[in-house]
N, C-alpha and C positions, 0 to 999 in steps of 0.2 A: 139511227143507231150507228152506222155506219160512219157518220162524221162525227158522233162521238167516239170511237175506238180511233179514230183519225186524230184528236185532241191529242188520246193518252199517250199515243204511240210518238206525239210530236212534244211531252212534258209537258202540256201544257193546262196544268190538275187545277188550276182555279177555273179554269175554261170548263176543264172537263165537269167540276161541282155547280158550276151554273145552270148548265146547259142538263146534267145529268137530273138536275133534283127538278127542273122543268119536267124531264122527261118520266119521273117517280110518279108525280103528282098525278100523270098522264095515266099512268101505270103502274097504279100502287100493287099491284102483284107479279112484279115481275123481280123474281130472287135474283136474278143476272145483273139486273140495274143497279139492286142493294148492296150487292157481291162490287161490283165495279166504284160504286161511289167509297164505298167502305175502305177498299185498297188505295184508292186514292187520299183520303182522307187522313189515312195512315199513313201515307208517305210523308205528308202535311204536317206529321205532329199532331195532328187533331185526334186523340184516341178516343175524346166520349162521342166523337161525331163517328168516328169508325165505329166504336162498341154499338149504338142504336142501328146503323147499317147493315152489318152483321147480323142481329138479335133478328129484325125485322128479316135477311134473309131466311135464317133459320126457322124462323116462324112461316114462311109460305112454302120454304118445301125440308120440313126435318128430317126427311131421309138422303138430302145432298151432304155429302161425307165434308165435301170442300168448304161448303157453307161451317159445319162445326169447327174446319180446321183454321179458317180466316177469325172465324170467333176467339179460339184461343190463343191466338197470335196477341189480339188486340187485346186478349185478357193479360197477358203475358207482360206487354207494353205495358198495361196500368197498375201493375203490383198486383191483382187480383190473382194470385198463384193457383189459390185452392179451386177457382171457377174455372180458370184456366183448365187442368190438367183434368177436371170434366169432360170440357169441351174437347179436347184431345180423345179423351178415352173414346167420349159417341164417335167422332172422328174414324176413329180405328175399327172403331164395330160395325160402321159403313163399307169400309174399304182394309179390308185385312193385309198386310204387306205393303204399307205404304213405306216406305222407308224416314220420308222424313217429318209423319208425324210420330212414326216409332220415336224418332229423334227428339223431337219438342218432348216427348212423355218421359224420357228419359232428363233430358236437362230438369227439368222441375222436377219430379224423383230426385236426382242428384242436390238439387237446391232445397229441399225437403229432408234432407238426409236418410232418405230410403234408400241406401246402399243398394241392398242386394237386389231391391225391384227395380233400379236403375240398371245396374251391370245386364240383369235380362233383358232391359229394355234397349241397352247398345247391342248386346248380341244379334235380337231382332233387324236392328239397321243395318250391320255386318252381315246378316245372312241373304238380307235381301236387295239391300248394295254392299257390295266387297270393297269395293274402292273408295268407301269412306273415309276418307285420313282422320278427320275431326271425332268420327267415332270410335275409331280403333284409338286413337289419343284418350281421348276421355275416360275410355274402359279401360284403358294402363291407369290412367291416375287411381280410380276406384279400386284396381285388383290391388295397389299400392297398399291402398289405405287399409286393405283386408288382409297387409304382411303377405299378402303375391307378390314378390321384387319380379323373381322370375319369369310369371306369366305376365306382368306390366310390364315388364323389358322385351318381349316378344311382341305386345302392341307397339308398340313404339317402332322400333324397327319394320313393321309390316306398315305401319304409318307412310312411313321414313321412304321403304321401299316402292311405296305407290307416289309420296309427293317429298323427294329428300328436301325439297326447298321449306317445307311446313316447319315450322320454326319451335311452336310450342312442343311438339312431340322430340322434337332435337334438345329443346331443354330440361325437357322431363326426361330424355333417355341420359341425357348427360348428369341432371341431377340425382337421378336413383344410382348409375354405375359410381357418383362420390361418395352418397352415403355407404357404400358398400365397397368402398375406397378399390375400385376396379381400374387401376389405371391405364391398363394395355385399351380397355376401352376408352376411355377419356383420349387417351392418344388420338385413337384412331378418328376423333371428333375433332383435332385440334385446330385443323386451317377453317371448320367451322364457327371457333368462338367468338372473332375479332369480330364476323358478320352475325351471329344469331342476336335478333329485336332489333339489329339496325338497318336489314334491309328486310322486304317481304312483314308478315305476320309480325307486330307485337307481342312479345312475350313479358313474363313476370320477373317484374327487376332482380328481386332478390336473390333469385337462383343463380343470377350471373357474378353475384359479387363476387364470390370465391372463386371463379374457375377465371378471372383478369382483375389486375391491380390498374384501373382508367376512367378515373371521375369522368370523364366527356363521354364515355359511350355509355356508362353509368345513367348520366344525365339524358341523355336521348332516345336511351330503353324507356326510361321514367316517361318523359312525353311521350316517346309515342304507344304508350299503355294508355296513360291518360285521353289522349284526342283518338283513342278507338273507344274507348268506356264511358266517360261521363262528359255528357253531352246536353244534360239535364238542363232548363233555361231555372235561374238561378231565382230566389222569393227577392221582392222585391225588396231595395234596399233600405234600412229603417232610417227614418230622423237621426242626424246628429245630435246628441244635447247638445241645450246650452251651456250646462254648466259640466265640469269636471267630476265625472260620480266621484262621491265620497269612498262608496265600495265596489272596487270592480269586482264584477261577477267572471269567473274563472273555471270556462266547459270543460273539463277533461273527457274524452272517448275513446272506449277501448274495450274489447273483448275480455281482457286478461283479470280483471278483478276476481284473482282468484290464487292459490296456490300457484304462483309463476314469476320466471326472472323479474317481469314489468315490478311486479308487487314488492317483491324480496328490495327490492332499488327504491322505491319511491314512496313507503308506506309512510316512512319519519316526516320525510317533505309534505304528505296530505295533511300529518297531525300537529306541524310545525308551522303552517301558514296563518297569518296573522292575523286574526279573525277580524280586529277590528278595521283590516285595510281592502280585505277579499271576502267575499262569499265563494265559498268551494263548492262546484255543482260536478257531480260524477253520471257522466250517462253509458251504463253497461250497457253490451248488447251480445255478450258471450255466456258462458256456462253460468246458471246460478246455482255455482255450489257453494254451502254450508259450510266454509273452510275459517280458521283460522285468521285467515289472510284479508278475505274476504270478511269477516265481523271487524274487523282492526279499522279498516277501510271504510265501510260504513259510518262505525263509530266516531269517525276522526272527520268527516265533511259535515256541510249544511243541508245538502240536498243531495239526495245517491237517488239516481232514475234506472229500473230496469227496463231498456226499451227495445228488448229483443222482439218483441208483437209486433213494432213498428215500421210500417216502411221508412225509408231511406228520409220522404218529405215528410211523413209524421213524424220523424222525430227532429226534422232541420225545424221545421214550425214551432215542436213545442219547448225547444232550444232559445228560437226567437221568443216567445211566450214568456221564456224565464230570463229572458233579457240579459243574454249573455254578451261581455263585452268582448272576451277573449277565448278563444276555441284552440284547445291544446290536441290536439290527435297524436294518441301515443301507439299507433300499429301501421301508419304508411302500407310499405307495400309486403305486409307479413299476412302470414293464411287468419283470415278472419276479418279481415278487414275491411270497415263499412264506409269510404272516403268519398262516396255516394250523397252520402250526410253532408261533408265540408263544401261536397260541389255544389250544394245548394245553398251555401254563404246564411248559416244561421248566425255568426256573428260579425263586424266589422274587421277584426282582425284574428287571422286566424295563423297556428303556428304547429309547427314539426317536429315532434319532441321523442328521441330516447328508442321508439318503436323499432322504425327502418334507420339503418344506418347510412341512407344518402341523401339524395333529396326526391321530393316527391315528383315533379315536372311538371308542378300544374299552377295555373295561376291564380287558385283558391288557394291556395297557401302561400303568405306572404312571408312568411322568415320561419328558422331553422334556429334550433338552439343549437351551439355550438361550443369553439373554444378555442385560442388562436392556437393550438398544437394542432389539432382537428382538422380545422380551414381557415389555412395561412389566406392572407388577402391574394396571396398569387393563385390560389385555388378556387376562389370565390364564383371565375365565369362554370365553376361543373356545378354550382348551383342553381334552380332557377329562385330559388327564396332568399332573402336580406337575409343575412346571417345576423344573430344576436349572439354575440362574442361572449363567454362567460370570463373572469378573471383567475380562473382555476381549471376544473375540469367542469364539462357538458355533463359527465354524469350525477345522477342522484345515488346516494348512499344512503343506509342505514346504520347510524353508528351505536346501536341498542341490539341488532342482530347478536342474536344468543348463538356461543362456540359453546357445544357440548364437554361438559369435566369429565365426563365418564372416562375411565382409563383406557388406552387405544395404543394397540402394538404393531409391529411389521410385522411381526409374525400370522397376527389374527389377520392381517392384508394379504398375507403370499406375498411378503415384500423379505429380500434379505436383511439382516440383524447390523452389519455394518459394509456392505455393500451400497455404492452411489446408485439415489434413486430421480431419476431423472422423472419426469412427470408432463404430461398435455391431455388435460382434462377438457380439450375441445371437442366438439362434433366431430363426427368422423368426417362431413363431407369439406369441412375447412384442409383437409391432412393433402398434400400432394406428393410425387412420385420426389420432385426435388427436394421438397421439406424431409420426407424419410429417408433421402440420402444422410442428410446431415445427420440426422438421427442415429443411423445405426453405422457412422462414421465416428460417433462419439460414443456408443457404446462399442468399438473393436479398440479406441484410444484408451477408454476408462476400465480399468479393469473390476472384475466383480459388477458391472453399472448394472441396472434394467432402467427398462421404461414401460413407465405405470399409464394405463388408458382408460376411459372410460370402457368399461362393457358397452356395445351398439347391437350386433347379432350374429350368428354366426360368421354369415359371407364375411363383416370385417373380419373379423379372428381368422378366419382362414386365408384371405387376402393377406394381411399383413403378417402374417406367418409366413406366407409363401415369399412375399417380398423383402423381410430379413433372412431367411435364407440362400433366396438369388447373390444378396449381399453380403454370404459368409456369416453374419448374425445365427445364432441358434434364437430360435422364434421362443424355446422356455424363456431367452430372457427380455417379452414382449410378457407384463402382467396386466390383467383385466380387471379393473374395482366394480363391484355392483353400487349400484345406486343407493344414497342412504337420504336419511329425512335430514334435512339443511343443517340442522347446529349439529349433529355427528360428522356429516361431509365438509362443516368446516375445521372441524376439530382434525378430523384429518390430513389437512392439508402438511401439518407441523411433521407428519410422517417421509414426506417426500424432501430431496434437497434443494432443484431445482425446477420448475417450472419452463417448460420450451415452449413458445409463442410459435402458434401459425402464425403465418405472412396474408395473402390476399385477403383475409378475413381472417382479424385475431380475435382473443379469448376479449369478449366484451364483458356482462357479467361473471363469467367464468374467471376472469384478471380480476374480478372486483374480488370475488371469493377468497381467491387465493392471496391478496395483499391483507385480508382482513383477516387470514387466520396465520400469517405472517409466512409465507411462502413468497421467498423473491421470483420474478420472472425477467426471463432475457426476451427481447422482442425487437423484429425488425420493422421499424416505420415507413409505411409506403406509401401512397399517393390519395388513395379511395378514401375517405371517411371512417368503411370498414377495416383499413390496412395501416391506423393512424391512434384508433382507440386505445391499446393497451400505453403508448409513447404520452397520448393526454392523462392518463393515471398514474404512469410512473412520474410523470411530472409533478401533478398535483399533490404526490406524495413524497416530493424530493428525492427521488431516486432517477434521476437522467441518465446516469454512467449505467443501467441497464437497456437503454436504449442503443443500437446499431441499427444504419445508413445502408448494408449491405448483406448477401446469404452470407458472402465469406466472414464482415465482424462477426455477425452472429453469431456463426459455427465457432469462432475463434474466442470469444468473451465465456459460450457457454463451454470451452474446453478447460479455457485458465481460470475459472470457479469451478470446475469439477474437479481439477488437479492441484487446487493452492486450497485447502481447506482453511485458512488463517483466514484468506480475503473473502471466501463466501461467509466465514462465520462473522466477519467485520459486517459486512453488505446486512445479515441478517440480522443481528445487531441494532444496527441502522433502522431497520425498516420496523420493527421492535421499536424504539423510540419515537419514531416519530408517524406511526400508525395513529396515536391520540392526539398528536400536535398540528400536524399540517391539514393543510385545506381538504384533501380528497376524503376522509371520514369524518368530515367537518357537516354537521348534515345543518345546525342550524345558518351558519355560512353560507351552503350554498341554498338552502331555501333564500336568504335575504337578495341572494344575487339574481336568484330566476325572477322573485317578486319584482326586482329591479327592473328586468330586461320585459316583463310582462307594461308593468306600466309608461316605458320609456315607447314602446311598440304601439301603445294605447295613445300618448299624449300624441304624436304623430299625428294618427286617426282622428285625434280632437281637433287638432289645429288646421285640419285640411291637407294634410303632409301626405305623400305617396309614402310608403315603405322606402326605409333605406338602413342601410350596416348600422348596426347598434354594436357600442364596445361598450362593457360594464365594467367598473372601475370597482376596487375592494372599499 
């Protein structure tokens, strides 16, 4: 026994599974031996060899708490959640106050979406290690999601105070203080932003978009998410044909098949694909609700899979099964996201669509739909996927999207009768301390002006109250629109006179909204993918001369249309005519161009080609 623990302690676990299952056979009841081969076996990758090592522990002594808790590790490892979180629980009932099977009961809780029997289940680890950073973390995210900003910004920070270097709780505390537009705190995080996911912990790309405009650190967040997360060894690779499918088969995945931006964008493109050149396969794995959006969606594919039931490898398999040639993932690195799936290479070519606005960092995905506004070739190395150039714009449109006729006033808005109505129907956590300079630099220039917001919650409201005040601004003229059901919220765009583009992350569908219910936007084009989208729409729509290079054009373009009503009613005008003419609400257009960029992506893969830059021509 002894030169066995001399093996493990030396790495040296095939040694130790020879030598140890000799010694099993010797000693088939020895729980210690099962316990040890099992850990091993685990490290290996081997998890059905660990799951019988286990089993068999716990089977010669069920009252070792360790034995249930090694079990649910390896249940954990094998997708078996619901055995898992068993095994945890006997676990716990052995050994009361362990902290870090507290821990495990909670994470699957949380994965389960048992909220509030998770939250109990972090408190437990917190009460009985204090210096949990990972659990005081987690239990912010959860108070989050129960509208506790408050008491998740207090985890965070006690996070923070035990390990400042722990990187996710520094993202989460930075991302709750933007949605609640708190910028004295964002300050005080600032010499953290340029380092949080590019040294220490990995964190989640997207939260970093907006708070730096830098494809490269952009790009290295992405990886190094990916090479901590999926690590899965990949299904084996299938036969090339020999011949050319007559129909490629075309995977889209995605959570959002539902009442959401994704849908409102790409519904015309599902119903607009060419049936006799694709087979359309949609595999959900998000909410199945009953919506509008969601029967339009169905109605308009060949094959729609709900495979929310499904682990990660049952549904990369039965992807493979339906012989897919090309794998669209349209949620990258946004909440919900199963990219689990794509690591498991269910099709030969797989692609980056629409979802996350950067690149994913992995090398399961081989190209990026784009658009040379988007990603100039001089921007190409913050990719790690070929870019497939579109001849217009990367995004999808709906040019059937119904604008409500119902009659619609400023009045009924809380908006002045002929007072300048300035307008950023973005997120709040895109908004920064220097974009609201500008802002309420333009409304002490414009006389009578407001600026029209989304409603978010209070803390914004009284944030950004406080902050046109510090700036001389009366905060009455800060107006809040509540939320309306889509063809009302477009119809009222025609209400406002100008549109202000965030910077580090602009109005993405939110620009699309408003160019479709004729609402010009002014917008500054920056570097990131996310900092470039509204400049690729203006484009596609012929309007460049609302594109500016800097905060100063910006501020200066959106003063001389606030102040020359001749030239914004020209601009608007403009944008009015050629709303039906040009490529960006061109939906059968730009379906022909993606089809393009999908089978150009594909012939590659036939002919033995690596992936490389694809430009699609009109």
């Amino acid at each position: 026994m002894d030169e066995l623990l001399r093996l493990q302690r030396s790495g040296l676990d095939r040694e130790v599974i020879e030598a140890g299952s000799q010694l099993a056979e010797e000693y088939p009841d020895s729980a210690f031996l099962q316990q040890l081969l099992g850990i091993t076996h685990a490290r290996l990758g081997e998890v059905e060899e660990a799951l019988a090592r286990f089993r068999r522990a716990v089977a010669i002594t069920p009252g070792d708490a360790e034995a249930h808790h090694n079990l649910g590790s390896a249940l954990t490892r094998a997708g078996q959640y619901d055995a898992a979180l068993t095994a945890y629980m006997e676990a716990s009932a052995r050994r009361p106050g362990h902290a870090p099977t507290h821990f495990a009961i909670a994470e699957l809780l949380r994965r389960a979406r048992r909220i509030d029997a998770a939250i109990d289940q972090y408190r437990a680890v917190i009460r009985f290690d204090p210096g949990h950073a990972i659990a005081l973390n987690n239990l912010g995210n959860l108070l989050q999601q129960r509208g506790r900003p408050e008491d998740a910004l207090d985890c965070y920070r006690r996070a923070l105070a035990i390990a400042p270097g722990y990187a996710p709780a520094r993202t989460h505390k930075l991302n709750l203080e933007a949605h609640g537009c708190d910028w004295d705190g964002l300050a005080a995080d600032a010499t953290w932003i340029p380092r949080v996911g590019i040294e220490g912990h990995a964190v989640a790309p997207f939260m970093m978009l907006a708070r730096e405009d830098d494809p490269t650190r952009h790009r290295i967040r992405s990886e190094r998410l990916i090479a901590e997360r999926y690590r899965a060894t990949p299904l084996p690779a299938a036969p090339r044909p020999a011949q050319m499918p007559e129909r490629l088969r075309i995977g889209y995945f995605s959570a959002d098949i539902h009442d959401h931006a994704t849908m409102y964008l790409t519904a015309r493109m599902f119903e607009l694909h060419d049936r006799e050149r694709f087979a359309i396969h949609v595999y959900s794995y998000g909410p199945a609700r009953d919506d509008a959006m969601r029967r339009r969606l169905t109605s308009a594919v060949e094959t729609f899979r709900d495979i929310r039931g499904l682990s990660d490898r049952e549904a990369a398999e039965l992807a493979r099964r339906d012989g897919i040639d090309v794998a669209v993932d349209l949620k990258g690195h946004t909440t919900g996201a199963r990219l689990g799936i794509l690591a498991l290479r269910p099709a030969p070519v797989q692609i980056n669509y629409l979802g996350y606005p950067g690149t994913i960092g992995a090398d399961f995905i081989d190209y990026i739909i784009a658009d040379p506004v988007l990603i100039p070739e001089r921007l190409r190395d913050a990719y790690t996927e070929k870019v497939i150039s579109l001849p217009d714009s990367y995004m999808a449109n709906d040019d059937r999207r119904p604008i409500s006729a119902a009659p619609q006033s400023r009045a009924a808005m809380g908006l002045p009768e002929n007072g300048f109505v300035f307008t950023s129907f973005n997120n709040s956590f895109k908004l920064s301390a220097e974009l609201f300079d500008i802002w309420m630099r333009l409304l002490g220039q414009v006389e009578d002006s407001v600026l029209w917001l989304f409603r978010a919650n209070g803390q914004v409201e009284a944030n950004l109250a406080k902050e046109a005040a510090k700036r001389g601004i009366d905060p009455a003229r800060l107006i809040f629109a509540d939320r309306l059901p889509q063809a009302e919220h477009l119809a009222r765009q025609r209400l406002a006179d100008l549109f202000l583009d965030s910077f580090n992350f602009n109005a993405h569908t939110t620009a699309s909204d408003a160019l479709w219910g004729g609402l010009p936007i002014v917008t500054k084009q920056g570097e990131s993918f996310a900092a470039r989208v509204a400049a690729s729409l203006l484009t596609a729509i012929g309007l460049p001369e609302l594109i500016t290079q800097s905060a100063a054009d910006y501020e200066a373009l959106a003063l001389a249309l606030a102040t020359n009503r001749d030239r914004l009613a020209a601009i608007r005008a403009k944008l009015d005519a050629q709303r039906l003419t040009t490529p960006l609400f061109d939906s059968a257009r730009f379906t022909r161009n993606i089809e393009a960029g999908y089978v150009a992506a594909y012939q590659r893969y036939f002919a033995g080609q690596p992936p490389e830059h694809i430009r699609i021509t009109p």
